[in-house]
C-alpha positions as CSV (number, residue, x, y, z in Angstrom):
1,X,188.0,305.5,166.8
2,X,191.3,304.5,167.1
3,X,191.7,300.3,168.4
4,X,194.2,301.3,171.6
5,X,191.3,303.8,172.5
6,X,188.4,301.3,172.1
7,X,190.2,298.6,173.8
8,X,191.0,301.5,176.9
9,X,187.6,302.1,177.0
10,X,186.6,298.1,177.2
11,X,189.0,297.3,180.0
12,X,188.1,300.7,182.0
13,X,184.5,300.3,181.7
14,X,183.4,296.8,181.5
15,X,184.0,295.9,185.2
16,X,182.5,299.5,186.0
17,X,179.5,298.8,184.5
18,X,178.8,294.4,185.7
19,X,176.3,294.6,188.3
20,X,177.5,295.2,191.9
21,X,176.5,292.7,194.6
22,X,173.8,294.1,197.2
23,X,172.9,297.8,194.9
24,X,169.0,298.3,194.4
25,X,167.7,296.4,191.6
26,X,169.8,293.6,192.5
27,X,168.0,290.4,190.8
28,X,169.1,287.2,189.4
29,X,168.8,288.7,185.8
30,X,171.5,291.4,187.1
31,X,174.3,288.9,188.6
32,X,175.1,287.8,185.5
33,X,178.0,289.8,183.7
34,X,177.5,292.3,181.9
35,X,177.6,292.4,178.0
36,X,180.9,293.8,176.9
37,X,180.9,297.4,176.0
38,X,180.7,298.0,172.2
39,X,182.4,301.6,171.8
40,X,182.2,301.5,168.1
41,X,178.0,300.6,168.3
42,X,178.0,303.6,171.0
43,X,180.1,306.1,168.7
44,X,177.2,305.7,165.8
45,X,174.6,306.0,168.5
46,X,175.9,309.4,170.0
47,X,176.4,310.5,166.7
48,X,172.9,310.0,165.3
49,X,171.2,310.7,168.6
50,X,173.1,313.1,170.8
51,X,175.4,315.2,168.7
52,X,173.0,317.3,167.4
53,X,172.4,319.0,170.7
54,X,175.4,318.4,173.0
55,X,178.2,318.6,170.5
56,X,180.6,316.4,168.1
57,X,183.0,315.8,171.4
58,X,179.6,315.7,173.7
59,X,181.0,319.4,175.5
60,X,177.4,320.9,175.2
61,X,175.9,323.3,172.8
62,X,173.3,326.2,174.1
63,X,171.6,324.9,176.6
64,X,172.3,321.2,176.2
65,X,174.7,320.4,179.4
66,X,178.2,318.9,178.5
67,X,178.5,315.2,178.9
68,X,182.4,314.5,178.0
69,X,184.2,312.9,181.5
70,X,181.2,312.6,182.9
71,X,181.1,309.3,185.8
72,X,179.6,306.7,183.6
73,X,177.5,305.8,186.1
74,X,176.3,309.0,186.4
75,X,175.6,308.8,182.3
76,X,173.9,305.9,182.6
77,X,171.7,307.2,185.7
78,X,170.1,309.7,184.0
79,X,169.7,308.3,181.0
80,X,167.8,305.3,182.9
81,X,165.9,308.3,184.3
82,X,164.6,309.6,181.4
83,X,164.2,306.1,179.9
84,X,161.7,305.6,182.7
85,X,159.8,309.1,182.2
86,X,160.7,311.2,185.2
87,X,160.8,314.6,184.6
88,X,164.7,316.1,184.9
89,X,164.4,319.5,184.2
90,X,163.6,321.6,181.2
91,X,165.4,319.4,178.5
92,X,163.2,316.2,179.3
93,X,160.4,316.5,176.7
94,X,163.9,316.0,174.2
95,X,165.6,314.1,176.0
96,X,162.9,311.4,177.0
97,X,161.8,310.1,174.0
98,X,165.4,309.4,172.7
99,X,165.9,307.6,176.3
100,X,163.1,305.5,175.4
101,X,163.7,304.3,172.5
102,X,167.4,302.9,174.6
103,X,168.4,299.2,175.5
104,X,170.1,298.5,178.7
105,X,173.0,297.6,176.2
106,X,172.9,300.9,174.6
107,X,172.3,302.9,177.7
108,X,175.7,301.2,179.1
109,X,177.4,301.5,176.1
110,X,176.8,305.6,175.7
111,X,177.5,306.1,179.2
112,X,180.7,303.9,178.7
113,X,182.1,306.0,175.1
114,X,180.6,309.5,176.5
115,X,182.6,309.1,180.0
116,X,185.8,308.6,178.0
117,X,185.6,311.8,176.1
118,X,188.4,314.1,177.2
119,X,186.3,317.0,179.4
């Protein structure tokens, strides 16, 4: 990944993803700021983990939905989601192991490098 992408991606997503004052799940361990995003740690992630079902440029394969311009937040939602073991529909049983097996840091930095694919 080019360096005027990854630093695009930094500055749009790093104050997206700091915690937000008075949101559930609001603790002291949550008002501190966020790591910054690490695009290039996120880009080897997505690759090892997620291309082989939603796609080299994350715009879905079969039945795997596409990801590419998705909200971050959203990203990072339902990958919390699975992380946590509810059921999302009929991918989960793939999709929830991988989750598990996520950081907080690698959850944000996915959502962050996946939400700045071009849709």
């Amino acid at each position: 990944m080019n360096t005027l992408l990854r630093a695009v991606v930094v500055a749009a997503f790093g104050l997206a993803l700091a915690p937000q004052p008075g949101l559930s799940g609001d603790s002291a361990a949550t008002k501190t700021a966020a790591a910054p995003v690490d695009v290039e740690a996120a880009e080897k992630l997505y690759k090892r983990q997620c291309r082989a079902c939603h796609g080299p440029t994350a715009k879905g394969l079969a039945s795997y939905p596409k990801l590419a311009a998705q909200p971050a937040d959203y990203i990072e939602g339902r990958l919390r989601q699975y992380r946590a073991g509810e059921t999302l529909g009929p991918n989960t049983p793939l999709m929830a192991p991988r989750a598990r097996k996520l950081s907080d840091q690698d959850i944000a930095n996915l959502a962050a490098f996946i939400s700045s694919l071009p849709g």
